[in-house]
Biotite code that builds the C-alpha atoms (Angstrom):
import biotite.structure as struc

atoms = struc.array([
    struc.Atom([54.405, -79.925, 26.185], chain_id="A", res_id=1, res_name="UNK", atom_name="CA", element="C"),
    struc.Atom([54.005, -82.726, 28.234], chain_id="A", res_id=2, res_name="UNK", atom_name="CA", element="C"),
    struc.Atom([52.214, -85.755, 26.750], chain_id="A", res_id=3, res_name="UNK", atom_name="CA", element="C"),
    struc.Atom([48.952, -87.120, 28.921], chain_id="A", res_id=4, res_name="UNK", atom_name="CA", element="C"),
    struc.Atom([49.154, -89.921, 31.625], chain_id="A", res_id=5, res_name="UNK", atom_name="CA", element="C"),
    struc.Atom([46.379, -91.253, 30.189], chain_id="A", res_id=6, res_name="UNK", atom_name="CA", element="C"),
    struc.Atom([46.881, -91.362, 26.296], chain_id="A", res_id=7, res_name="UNK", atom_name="CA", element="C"),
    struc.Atom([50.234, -92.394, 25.778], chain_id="A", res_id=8, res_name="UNK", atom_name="CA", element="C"),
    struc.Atom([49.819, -95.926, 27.435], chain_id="A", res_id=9, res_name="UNK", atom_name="CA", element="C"),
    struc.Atom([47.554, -95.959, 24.990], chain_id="A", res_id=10, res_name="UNK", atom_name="CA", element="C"),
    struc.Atom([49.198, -94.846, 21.900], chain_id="A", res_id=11, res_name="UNK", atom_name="CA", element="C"),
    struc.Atom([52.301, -96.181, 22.299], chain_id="A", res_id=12, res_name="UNK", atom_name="CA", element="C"),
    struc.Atom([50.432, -100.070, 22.393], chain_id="A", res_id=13, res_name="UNK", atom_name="CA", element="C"),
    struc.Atom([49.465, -99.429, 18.373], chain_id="A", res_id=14, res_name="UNK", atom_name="CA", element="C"),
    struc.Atom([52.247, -97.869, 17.432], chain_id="A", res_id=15, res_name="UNK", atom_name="CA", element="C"),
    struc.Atom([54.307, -100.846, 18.267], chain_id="A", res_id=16, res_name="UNK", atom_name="CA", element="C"),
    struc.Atom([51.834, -103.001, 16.908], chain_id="A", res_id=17, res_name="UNK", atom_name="CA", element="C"),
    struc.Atom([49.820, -101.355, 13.994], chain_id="A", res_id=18, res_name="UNK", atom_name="CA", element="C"),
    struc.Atom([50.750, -101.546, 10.712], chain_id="A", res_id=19, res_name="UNK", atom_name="CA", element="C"),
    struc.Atom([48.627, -98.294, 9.992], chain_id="A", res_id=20, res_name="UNK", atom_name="CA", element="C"),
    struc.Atom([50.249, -95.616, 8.453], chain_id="A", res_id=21, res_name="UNK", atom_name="CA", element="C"),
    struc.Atom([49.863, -92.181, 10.303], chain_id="A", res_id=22, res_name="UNK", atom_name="CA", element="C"),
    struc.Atom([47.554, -89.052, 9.009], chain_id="A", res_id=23, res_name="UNK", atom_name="CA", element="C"),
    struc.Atom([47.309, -85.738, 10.455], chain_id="A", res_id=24, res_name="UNK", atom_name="CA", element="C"),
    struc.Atom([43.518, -85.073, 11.254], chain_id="A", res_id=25, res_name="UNK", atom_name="CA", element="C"),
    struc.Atom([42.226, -82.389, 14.079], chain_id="A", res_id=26, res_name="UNK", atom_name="CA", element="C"),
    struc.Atom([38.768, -82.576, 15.885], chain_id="A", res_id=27, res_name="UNK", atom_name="CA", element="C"),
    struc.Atom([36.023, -81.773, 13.844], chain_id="A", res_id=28, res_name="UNK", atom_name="CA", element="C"),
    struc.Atom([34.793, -78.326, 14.489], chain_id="A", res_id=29, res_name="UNK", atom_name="CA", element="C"),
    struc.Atom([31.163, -78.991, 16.435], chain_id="A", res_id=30, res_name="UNK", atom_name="CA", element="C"),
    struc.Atom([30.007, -75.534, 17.129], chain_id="A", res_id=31, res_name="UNK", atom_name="CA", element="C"),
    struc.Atom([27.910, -75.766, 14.362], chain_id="A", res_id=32, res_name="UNK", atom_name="CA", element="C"),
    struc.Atom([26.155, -78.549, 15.111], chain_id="A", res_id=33, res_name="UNK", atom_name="CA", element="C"),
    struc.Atom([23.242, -79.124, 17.178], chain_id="A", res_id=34, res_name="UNK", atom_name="CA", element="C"),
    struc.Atom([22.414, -81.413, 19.548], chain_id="A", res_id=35, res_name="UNK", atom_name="CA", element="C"),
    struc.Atom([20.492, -84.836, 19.417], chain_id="A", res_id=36, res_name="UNK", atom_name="CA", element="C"),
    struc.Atom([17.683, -85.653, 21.718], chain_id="A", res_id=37, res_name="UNK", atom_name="CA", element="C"),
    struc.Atom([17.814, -89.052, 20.761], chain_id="A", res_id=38, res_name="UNK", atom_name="CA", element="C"),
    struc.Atom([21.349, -89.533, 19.923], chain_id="A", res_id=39, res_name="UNK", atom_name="CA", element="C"),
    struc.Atom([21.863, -92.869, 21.685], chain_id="A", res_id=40, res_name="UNK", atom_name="CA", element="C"),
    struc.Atom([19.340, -94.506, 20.755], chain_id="A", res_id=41, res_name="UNK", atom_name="CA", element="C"),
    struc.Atom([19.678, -93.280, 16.874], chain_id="A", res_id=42, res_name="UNK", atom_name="CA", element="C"),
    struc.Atom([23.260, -95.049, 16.915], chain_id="A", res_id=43, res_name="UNK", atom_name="CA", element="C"),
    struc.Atom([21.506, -98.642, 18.317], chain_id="A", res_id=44, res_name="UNK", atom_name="CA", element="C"),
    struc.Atom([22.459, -101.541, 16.370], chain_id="A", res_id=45, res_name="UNK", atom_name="CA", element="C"),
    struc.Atom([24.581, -98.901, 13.829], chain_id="A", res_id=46, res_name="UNK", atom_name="CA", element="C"),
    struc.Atom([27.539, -98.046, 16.186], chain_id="A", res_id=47, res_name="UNK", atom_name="CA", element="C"),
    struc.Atom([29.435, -99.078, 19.170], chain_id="A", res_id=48, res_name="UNK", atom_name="CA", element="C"),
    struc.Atom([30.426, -96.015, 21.182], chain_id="A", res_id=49, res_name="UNK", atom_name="CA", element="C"),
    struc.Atom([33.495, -94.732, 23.044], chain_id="A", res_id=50, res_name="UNK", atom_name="CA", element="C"),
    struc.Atom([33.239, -91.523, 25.380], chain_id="A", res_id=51, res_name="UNK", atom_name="CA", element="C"),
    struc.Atom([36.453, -90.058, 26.319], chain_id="A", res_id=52, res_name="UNK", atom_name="CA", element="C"),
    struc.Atom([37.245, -87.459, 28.646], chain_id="A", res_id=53, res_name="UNK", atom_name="CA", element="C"),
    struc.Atom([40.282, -85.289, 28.223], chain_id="A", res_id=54, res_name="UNK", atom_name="CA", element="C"),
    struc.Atom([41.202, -83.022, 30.070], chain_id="A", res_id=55, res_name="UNK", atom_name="CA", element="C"),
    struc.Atom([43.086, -80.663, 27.568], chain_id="A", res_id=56, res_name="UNK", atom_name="CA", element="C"),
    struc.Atom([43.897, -79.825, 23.898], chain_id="A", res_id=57, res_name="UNK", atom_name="CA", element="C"),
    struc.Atom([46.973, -81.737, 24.052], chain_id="A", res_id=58, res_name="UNK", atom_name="CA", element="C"),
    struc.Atom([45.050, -84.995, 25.201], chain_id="A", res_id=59, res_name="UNK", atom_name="CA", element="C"),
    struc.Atom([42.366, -84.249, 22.518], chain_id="A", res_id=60, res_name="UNK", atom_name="CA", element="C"),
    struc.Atom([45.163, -84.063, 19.917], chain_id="A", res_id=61, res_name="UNK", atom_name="CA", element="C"),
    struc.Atom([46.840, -87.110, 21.060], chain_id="A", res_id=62, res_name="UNK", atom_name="CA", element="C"),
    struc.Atom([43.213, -89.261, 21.491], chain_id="A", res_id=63, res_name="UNK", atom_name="CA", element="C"),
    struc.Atom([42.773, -88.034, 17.524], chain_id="A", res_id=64, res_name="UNK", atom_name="CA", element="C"),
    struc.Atom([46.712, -89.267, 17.020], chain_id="A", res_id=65, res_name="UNK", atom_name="CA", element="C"),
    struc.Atom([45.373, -92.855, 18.513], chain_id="A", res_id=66, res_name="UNK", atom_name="CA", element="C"),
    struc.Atom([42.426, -92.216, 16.257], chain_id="A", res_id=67, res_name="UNK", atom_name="CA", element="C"),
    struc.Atom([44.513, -92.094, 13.072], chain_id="A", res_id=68, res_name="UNK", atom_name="CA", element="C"),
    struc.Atom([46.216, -94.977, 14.157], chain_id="A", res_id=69, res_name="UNK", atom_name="CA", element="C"),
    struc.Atom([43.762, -97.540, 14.321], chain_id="A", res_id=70, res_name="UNK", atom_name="CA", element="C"),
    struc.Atom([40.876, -96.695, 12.293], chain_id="A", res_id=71, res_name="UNK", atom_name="CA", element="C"),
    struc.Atom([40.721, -99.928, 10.445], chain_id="A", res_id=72, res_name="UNK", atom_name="CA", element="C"),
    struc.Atom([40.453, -101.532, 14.046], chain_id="A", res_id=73, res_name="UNK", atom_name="CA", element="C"),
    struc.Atom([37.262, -98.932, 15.103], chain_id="A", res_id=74, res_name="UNK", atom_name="CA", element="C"),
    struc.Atom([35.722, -99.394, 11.571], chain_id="A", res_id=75, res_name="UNK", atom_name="CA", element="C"),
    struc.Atom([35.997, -103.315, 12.385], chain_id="A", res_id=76, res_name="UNK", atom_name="CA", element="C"),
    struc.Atom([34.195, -103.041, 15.008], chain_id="A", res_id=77, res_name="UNK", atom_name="CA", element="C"),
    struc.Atom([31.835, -100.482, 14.554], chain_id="A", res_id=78, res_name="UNK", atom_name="CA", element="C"),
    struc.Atom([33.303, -97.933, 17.401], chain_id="A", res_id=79, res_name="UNK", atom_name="CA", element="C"),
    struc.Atom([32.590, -94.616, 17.065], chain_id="A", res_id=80, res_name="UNK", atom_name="CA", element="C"),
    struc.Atom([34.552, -92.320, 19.599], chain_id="A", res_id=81, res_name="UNK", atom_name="CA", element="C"),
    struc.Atom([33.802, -88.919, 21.411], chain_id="A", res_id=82, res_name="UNK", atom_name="CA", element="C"),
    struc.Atom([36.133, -86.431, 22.935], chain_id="A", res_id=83, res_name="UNK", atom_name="CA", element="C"),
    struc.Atom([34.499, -84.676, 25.802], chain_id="A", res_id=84, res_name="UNK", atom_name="CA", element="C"),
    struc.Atom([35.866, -81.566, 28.042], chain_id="A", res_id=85, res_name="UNK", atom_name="CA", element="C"),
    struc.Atom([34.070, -79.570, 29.872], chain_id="A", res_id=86, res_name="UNK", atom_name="CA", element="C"),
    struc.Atom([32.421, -77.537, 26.688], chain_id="A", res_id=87, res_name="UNK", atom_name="CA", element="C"),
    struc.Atom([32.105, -79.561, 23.973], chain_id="A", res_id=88, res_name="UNK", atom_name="CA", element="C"),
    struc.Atom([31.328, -83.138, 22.571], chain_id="A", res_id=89, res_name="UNK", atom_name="CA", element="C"),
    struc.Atom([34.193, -83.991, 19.716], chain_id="A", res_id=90, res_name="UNK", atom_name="CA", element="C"),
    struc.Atom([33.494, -86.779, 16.656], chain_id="A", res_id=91, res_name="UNK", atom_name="CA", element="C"),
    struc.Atom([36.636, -88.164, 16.594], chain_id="A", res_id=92, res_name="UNK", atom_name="CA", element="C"),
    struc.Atom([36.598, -90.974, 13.509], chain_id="A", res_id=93, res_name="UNK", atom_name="CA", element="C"),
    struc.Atom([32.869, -90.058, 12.097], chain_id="A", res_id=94, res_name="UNK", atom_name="CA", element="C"),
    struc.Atom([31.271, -87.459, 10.603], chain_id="A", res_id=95, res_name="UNK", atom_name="CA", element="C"),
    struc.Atom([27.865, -86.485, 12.501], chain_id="A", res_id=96, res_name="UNK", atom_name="CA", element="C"),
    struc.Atom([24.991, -84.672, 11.552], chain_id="A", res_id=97, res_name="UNK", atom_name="CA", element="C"),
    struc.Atom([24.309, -83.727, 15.044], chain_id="A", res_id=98, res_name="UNK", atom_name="CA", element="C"),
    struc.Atom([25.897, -84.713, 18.161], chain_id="A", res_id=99, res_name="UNK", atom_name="CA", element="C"),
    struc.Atom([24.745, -85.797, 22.138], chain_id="A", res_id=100, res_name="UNK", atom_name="CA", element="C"),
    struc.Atom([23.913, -83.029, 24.706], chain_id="A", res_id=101, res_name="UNK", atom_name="CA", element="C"),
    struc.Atom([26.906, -82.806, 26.475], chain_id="A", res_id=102, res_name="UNK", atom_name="CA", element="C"),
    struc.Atom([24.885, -82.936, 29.686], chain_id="A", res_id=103, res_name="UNK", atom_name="CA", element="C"),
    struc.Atom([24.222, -86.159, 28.358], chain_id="A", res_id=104, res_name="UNK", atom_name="CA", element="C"),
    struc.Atom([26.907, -87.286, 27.808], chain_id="A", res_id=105, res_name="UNK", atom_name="CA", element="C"),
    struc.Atom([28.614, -86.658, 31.185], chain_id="A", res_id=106, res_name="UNK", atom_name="CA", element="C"),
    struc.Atom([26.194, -88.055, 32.486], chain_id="A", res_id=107, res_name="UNK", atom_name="CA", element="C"),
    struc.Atom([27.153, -90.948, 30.952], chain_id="A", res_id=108, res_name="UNK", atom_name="CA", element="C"),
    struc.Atom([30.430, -91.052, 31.973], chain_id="A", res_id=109, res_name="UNK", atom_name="CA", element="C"),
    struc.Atom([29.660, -89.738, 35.605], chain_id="A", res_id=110, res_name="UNK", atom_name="CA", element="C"),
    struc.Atom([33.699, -89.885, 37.215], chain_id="A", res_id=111, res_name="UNK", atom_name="CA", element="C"),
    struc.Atom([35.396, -92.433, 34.591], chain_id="A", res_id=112, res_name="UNK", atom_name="CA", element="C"),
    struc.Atom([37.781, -91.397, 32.262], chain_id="A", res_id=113, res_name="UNK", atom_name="CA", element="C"),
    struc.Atom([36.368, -93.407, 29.507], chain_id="A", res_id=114, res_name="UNK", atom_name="CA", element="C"),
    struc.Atom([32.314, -95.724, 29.084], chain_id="A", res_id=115, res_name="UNK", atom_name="CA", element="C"),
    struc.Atom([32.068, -97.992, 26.324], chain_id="A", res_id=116, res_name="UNK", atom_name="CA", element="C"),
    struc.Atom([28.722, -98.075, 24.887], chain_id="A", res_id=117, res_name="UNK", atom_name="CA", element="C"),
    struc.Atom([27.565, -101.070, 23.343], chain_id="A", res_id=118, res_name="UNK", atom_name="CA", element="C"),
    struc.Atom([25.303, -101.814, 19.915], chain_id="A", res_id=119, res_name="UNK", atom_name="CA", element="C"),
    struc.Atom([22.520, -102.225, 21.585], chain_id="A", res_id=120, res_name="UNK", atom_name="CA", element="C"),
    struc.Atom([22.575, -98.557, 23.574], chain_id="A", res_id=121, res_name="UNK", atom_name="CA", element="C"),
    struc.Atom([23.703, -99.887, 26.845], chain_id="A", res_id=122, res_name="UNK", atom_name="CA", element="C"),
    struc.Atom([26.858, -99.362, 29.077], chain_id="A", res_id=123, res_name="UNK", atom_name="CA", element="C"),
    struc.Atom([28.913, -102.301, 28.706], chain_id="A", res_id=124, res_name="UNK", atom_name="CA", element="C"),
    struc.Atom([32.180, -100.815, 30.342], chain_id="A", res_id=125, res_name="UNK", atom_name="CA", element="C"),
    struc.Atom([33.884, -98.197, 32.365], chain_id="A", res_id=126, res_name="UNK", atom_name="CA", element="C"),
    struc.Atom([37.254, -97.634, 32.449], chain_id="A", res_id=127, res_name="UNK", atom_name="CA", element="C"),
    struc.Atom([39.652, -95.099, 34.728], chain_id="A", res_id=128, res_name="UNK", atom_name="CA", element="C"),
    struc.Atom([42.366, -95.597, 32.184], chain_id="A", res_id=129, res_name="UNK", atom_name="CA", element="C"),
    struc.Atom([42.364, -95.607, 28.617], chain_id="A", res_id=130, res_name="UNK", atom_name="CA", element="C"),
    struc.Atom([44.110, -99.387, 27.584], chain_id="A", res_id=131, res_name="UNK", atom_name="CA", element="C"),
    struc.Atom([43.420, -100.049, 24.163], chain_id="A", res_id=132, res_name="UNK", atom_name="CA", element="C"),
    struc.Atom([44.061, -103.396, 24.932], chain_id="A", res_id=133, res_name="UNK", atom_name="CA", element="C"),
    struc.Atom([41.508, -103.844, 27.407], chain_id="A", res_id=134, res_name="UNK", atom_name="CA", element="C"),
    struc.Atom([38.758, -102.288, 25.367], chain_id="A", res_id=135, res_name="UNK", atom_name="CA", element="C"),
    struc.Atom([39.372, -103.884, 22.226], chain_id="A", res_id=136, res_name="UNK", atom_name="CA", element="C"),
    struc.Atom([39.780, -107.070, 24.025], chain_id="A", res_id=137, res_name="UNK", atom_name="CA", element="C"),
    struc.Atom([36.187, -106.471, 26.059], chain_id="A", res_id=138, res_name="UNK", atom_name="CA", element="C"),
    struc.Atom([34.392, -105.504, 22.513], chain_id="A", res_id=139, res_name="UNK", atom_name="CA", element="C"),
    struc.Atom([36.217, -108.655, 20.956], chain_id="A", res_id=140, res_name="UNK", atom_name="CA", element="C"),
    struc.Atom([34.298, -110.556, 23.672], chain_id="A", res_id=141, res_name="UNK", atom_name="CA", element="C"),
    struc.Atom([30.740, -109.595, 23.076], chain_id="A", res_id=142, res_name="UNK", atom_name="CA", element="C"),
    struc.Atom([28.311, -111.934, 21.735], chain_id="A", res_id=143, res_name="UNK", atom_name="CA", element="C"),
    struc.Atom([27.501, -109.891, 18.717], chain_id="A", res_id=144, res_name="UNK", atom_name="CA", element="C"),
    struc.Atom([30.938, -108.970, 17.970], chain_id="A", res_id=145, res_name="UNK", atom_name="CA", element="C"),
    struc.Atom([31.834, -112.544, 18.226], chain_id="A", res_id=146, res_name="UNK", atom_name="CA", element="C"),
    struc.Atom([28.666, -113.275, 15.556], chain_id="A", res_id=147, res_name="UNK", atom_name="CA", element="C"),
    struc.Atom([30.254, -110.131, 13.249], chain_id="A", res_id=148, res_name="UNK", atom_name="CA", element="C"),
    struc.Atom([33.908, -112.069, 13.223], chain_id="A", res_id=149, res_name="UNK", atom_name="CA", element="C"),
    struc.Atom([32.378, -115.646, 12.310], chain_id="A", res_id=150, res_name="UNK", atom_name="CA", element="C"),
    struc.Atom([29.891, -113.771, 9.772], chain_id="A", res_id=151, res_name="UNK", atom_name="CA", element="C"),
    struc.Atom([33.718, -112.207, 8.214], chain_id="A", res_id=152, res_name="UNK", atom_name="CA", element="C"),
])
């Protein structure tokens, strides 16, 4: 199988420099959960967000690989990412009672591959490639992230 254009830039960034050690995990299974009407705007001021589309189920597995590898770095700073292909909306690194619309949530993302989703409910970034760099860098940035790291 042929890894993903998109995830292994990404991957291969914290491998070299995480000192995480690895754990299996798959997608959670979502068919039993129902959607949110107010999804967003339950996770204000609780949860960053990340929505990520793949494309197949060997991205999704290797987004959930990336997962495993920095989950101390998404707990830090409050990130909560979602798988999304053209079915279903995954919780990658949380457990969720319920779960966006995924008409919602493409929405969201429109054409990018990835939209970061700030505390505060509102679209701070969109990316076409998924740089872990980059997005950690541009939530390291915020205001209130800044606050959470001098409050540490």
């Amino acid at each position: 199988m042929k890894p993903s254009k998109y995830i292994i830039p990404f991957l291969s960034a914290f491998i070299a420099t995480s000192s995480l050690t690895f754990a299996k995990s798959e997608p959670t299974d979502v068919l039993y959960q129902e959607s949110c009407s107010m999804f967003f705007t339950d996770m204000r001021w609780q949860h960053r967000i990340l929505l990520v589309r793949v494309g197949d189920d060997v991205e999704l597995k290797e987004l959930t690989k990336y997962i495993d590898y920095t989950a101390l770095e998404l707990t830090e700073r409050k990130l909560l990412v979602l798988g999304i292909d053209r079915k279903t909306v995954y919780p990658l690194n949380n457990a969720l009672s319920c779960l966006p619309s995924l008409d919602e949530v493409q929405h969201r993302l429109n054409s990018n591959k990835a939209v970061l989703i700030g505390l505060d409910g509102g679209t701070k970034e969109q990316y076409d490639v998924i740089d872990p760099v980059r997005i950690f860098s541009d939530i390291d940035s915020m205001p209130m992230r800044r606050r959470e790291r001098q409050d540490n």
